[in-house]
C-alpha positions in Angstrom: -3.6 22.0 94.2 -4.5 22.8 90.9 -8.0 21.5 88.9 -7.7 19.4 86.2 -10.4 21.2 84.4 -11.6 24.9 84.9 -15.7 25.9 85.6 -15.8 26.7 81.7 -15.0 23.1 81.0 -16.9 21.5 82.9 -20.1 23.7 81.9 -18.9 22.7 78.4 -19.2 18.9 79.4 -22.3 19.5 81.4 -24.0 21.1 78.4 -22.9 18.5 76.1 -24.8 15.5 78.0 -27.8 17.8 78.3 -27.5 18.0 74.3 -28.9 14.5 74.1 -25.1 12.5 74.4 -25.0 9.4 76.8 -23.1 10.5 79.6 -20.5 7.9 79.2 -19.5 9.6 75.9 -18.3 13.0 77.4 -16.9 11.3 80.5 -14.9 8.3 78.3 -13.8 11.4 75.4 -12.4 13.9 78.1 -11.1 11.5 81.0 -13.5 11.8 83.7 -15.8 9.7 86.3 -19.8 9.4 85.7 -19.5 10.4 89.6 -17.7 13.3 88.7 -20.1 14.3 86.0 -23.4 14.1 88.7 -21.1 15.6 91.4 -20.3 19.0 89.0 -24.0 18.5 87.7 -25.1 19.1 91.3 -22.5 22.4 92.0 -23.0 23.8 88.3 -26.1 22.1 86.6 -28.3 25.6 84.8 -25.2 28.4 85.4 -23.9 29.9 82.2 -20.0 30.6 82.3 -20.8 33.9 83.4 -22.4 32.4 86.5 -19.5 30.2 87.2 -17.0 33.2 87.1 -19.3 34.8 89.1 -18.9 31.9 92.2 -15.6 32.1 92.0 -15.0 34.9 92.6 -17.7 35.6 95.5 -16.0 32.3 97.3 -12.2 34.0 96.9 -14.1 36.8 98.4 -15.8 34.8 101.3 -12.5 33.3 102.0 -10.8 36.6 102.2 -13.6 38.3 104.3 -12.9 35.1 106.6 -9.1 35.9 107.2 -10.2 39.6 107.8 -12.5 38.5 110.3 -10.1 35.4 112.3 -7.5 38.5 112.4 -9.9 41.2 113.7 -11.0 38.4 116.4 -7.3 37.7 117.2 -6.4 40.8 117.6 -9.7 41.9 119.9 -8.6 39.1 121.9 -4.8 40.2 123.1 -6.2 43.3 123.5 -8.4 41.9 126.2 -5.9 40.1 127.7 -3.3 42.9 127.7 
């Protein structure tokens, strides 16, 4: 499923509320919930785009690292059983 709107974005929308907008302006202008603003706010509220980049990629890592692991476990445990 893709996102509607990439970490940049949102940062971009983030930053202009915290320039003194309402918040209904940037949510009404680019076609998005107040909820939606306070739930980004809480995941990306003070990171730069750099810093958003930067989660990306560590949770495609993560994720990765987790596949790694659920195969290593799989196949530890048919070589038990064999």
């Amino acid at each position: 499923m893709k996102k509607r709107f990439s970490e940049e974005q949102i940062i971009g929308f983030l930053r202009e509320a915290e320039a003194g907008l309402p918040i209904k302006e940037p949510c009404r202008g680019h076609g998005f919930s107040e909820a939606g603003y306070y739930l980004w706010r809480s995941k990306f509220g003070g990171m730069s785009v750099s810093d958003a980049k930067r989660l990306k990629e560590l949770g495609a890592e993560n994720a990765r690292l987790k596949r790694l692991l659920a195969n290593a476990m799989l196949e530890n445990e048919i070589a038990k059983e064999a």
